[in-house]
C-alpha positions in Angstrom: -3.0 -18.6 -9.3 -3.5 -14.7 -8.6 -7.5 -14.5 -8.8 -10.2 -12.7 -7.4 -13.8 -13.6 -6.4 -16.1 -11.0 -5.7 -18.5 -11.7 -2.7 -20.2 -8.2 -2.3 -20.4 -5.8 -5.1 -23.4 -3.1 -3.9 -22.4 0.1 -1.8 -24.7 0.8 1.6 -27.8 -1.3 1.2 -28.4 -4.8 0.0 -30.6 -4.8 -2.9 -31.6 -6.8 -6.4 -29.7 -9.7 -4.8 -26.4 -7.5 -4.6 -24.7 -7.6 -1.2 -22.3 -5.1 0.3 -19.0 -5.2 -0.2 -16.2 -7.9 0.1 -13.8 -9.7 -2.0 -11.3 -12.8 -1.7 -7.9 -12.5 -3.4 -6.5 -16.5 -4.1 -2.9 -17.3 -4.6 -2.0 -21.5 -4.4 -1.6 -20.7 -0.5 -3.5 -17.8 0.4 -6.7 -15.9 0.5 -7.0 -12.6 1.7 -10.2 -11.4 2.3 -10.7 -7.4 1.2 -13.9 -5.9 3.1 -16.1 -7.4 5.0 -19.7 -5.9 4.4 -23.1 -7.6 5.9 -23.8 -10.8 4.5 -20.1 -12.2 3.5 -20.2 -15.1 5.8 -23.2 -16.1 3.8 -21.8 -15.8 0.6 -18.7 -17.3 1.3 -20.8 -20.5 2.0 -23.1 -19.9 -0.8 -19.2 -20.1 -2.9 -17.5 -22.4 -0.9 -14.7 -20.3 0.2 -12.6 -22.0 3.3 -12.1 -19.7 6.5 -9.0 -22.0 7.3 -6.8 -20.2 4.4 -7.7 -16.9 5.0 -5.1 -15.4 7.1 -4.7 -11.8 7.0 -7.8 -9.4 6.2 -7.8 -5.8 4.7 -11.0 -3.2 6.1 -10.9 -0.1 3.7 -12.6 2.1 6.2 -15.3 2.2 9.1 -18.5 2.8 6.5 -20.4 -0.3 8.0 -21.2 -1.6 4.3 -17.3 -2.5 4.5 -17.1 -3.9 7.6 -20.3 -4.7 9.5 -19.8 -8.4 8.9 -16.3 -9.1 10.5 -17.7 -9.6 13.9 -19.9 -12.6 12.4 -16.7 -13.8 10.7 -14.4 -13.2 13.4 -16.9 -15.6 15.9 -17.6 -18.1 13.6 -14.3 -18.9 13.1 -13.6 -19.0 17.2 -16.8 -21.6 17.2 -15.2 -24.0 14.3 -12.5 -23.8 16.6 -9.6 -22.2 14.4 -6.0 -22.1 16.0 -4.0 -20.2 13.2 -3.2 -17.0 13.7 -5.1 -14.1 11.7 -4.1 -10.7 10.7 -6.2 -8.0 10.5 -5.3 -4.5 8.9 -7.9 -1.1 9.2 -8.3 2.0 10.7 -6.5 2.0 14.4 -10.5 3.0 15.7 -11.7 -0.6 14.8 -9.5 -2.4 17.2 -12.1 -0.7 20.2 -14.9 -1.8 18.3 -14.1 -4.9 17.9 -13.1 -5.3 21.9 -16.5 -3.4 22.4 -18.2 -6.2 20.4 -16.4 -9.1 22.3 -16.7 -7.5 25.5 -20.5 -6.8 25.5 -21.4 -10.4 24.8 -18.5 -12.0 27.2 -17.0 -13.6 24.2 -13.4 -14.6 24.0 -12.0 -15.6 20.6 -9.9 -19.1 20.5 -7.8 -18.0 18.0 -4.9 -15.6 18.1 -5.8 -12.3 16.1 -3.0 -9.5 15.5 -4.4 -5.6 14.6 -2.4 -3.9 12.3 -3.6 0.0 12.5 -2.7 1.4 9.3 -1.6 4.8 10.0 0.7 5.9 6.5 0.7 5.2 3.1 3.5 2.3 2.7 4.1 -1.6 2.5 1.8 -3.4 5.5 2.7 -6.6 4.4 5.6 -8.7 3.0 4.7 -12.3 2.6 6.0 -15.2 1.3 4.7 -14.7 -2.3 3.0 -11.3 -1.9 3.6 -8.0 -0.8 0.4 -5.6 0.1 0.8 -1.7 0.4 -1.7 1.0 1.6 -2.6 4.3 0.1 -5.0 6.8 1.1 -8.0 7.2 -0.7 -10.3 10.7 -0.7 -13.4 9.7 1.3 -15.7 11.3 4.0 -13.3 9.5 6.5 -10.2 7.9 6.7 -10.2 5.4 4.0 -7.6 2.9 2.4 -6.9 1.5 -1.4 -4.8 -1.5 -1.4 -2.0 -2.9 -3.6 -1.3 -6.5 -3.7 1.8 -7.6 -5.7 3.2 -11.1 -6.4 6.6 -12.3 -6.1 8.6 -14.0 -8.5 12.2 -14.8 -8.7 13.7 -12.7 -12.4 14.4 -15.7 -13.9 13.2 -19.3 -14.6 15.1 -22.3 -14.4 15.1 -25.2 -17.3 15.4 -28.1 -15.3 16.8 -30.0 -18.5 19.4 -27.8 -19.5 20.3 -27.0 -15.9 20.7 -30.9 -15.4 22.8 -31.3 -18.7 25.1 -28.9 -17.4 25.4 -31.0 -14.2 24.3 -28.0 -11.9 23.8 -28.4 -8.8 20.5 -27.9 -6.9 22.4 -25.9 -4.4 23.3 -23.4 -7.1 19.7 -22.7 -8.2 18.9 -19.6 -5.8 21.7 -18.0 -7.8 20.8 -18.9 -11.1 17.1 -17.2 -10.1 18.8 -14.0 -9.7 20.4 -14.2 -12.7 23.9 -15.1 -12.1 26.1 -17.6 -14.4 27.4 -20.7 -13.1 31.8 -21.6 -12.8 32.0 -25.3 -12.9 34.9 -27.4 -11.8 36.9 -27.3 -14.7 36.2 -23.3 -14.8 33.6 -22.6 -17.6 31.4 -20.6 -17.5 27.8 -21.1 -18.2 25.8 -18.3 -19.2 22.5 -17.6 -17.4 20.5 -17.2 -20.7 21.8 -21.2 -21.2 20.2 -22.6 -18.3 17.6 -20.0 -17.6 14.3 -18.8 -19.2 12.7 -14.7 -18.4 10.5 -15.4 -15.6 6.6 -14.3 -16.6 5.5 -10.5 -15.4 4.5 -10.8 -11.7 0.7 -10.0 -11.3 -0.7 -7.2 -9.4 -3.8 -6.0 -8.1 -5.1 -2.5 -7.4 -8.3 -2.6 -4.8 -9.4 1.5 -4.9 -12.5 1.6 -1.9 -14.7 4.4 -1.9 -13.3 8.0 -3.3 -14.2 11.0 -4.7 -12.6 11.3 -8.5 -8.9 12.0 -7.9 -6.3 12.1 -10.5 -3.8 11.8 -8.0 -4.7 7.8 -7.4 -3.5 7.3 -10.6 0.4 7.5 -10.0 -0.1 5.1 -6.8 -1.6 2.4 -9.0 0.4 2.6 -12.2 0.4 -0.1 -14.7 -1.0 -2.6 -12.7 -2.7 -5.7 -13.9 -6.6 -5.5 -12.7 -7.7 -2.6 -10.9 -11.0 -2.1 -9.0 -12.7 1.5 -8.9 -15.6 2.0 -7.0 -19.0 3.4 -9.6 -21.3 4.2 -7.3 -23.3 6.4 -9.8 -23.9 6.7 -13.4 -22.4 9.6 -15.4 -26.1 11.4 -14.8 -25.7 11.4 -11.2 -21.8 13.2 -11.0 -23.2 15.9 -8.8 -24.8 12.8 -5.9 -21.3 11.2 -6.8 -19.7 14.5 -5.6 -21.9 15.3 -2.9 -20.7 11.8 -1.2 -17.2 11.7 -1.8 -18.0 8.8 -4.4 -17.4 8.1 -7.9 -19.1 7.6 -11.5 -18.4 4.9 -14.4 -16.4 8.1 -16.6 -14.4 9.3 -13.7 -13.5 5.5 -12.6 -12.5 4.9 -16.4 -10.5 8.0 -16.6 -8.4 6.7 -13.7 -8.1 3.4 -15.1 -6.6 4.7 -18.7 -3.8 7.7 -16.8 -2.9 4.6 -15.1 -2.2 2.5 -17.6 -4.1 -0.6 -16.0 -4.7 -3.8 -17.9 -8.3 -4.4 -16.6 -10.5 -2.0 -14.5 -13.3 -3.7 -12.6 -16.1 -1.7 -11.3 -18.8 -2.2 -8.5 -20.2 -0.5 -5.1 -23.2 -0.2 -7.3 -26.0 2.2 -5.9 -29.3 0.9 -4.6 -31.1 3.1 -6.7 -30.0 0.8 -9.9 -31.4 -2.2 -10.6 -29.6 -3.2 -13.9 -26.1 -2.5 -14.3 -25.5 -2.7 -18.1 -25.5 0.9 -18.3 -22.4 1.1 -16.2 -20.6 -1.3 -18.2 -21.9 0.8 -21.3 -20.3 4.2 -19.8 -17.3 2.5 -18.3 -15.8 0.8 -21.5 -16.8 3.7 -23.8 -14.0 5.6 -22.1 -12.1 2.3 -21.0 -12.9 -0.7 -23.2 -11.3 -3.2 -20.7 -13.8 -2.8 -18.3 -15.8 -5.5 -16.6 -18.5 -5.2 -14.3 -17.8 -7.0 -10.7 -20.2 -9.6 -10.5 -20.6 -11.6 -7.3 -19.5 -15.3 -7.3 -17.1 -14.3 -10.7 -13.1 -15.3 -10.5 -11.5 -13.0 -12.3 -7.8 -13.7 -13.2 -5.5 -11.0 -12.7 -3.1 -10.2 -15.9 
């Protein structure tokens, strides 16, 4: 499982029942929450999304349509009484607002949470099954896009075939990394034998607010679902411009000089009511392109 659920997909202001910005990333183990506009806690209820398996957190930037609901999460998971440890990555700056918040209303949190201040492009996180690397987007402020990668081993073992051959368990690491097996008698069993290609690990490319810029398409390349931020319709390029955000075109443009599989788009303006247009301008220029639709899982290729 490698699937995202969108929680928030309108830029500043809630409007047309379309909420600010936030996002849950699912593997079998994890879910890392991406944004945290106004209103998430409510829509994680309205979707039944568990607090206990989200462990690490990813704020884009300090726009509060990104972040003005983390306190509300942060505190409601210290009152259900959480123990695990969470992880939260941003801008250095909202570590003080955070201690500001606490501080102010003589709260404590029960739980252990570690800031990571992103600082540089780079990896910020190297799990277990995924790996999570920051690069700078062109905003008003400082603002991140975020690359989440599975992990998978090169190969795949055949159990059967493996057992046939009387190969150990022990041996099975190496046969992952593609390496033959000697047994006793010294043959040699080919890898190819026992083993089967592993499928392509899945990635996922979360671009926050930007201006348009070519240059994000080398930082994303060929990955499987990508989200671009469409603020404004193609009419509206010089608003787009003005504030350092983007159109349906310019996020599709991106999405084919990268070579993506699937380009979502959201951060819809309040101004629009309807969104079909932007799926109309989007897929002329990229035809896999799906609007972001709260409460949709989509599967990343």
């Amino acid at each position: 499982m490698f699937a995202l659920t969108i929680l928030g997909n309108n830029s500043a202001i809630p409007a047309f029942d379309r909420n600010p910005t936030a996002q849950l990333l699912q593997t079998l183990d994890d879910s890392y929450l991406i944004d945290c506009g106004e209103g998430t806690q409510m829509q994680m209820i309205k979707y039944k999304v568990k607090h206990s398996k989200i462990n690490h957190i990813f704020i884009s930037h300090l726009h509060g349509d990104h972040y003005f609901g983390l306190i509300g999460l942060l505190s409601t998971m210290s009152l259900l009484g959480r123990t695990n440890d969470l992880h939260l990555y941003a801008p250095e700056r909202l570590k003080d607002i955070i201690k500001l918040q606490l501080d102010v209303a003589d709260s404590t949190l029960c739980f252990p949470l570690h800031f990571h201040a992103i600082t540089n492009e780079g990896l910020i996180l190297d799990d277990k099954k995924v790996t999570v690397s920051c690069f700078g987007m062109q905003h008003r402020i400082e603002c991140w896009g975020f690359l989440f990668k599975e992990k998978k081993n090169p190969r795949k073992i055949n159990s059967e075939r493996a057992n046939a051959y009387e190969i150990p368990a022990s041996f099975y690491d190496n046969l992952h990394k593609g390496e033959d097996y000697i047994n006793k008698k010294g043959t040699i069993i080919p890898n190819s034998e026992v083993t089967d290609p592993a499928t392509p690990a899945r990635s996922y490319a979360y671009c926050a607010d930007t201006i348009y810029d070519e240059a994000l398409a080398d930082k994303i390349k060929g990955v499987g679902l990508m989200y671009h931020e469409t603020t404004y319709l193609k009419i509206d390029h010089e608003k787009a411009t003005a504030r350092f955000h983007s159109t349906t075109v310019q996020a599709a443009e991106i999405a084919k000089k990268a070579g993506v599989k699937k380009l979502l788009i959201g951060h819809f303006s309040s101004r629009y009511e309807t969104l079909d247009q932007f799926h109309t301008e989007a897929s002329s220029v990229f035809p896999e392109t799906e609007l972001a639709l709260e409460g949709i899982c989509y599967n990343c290729p």
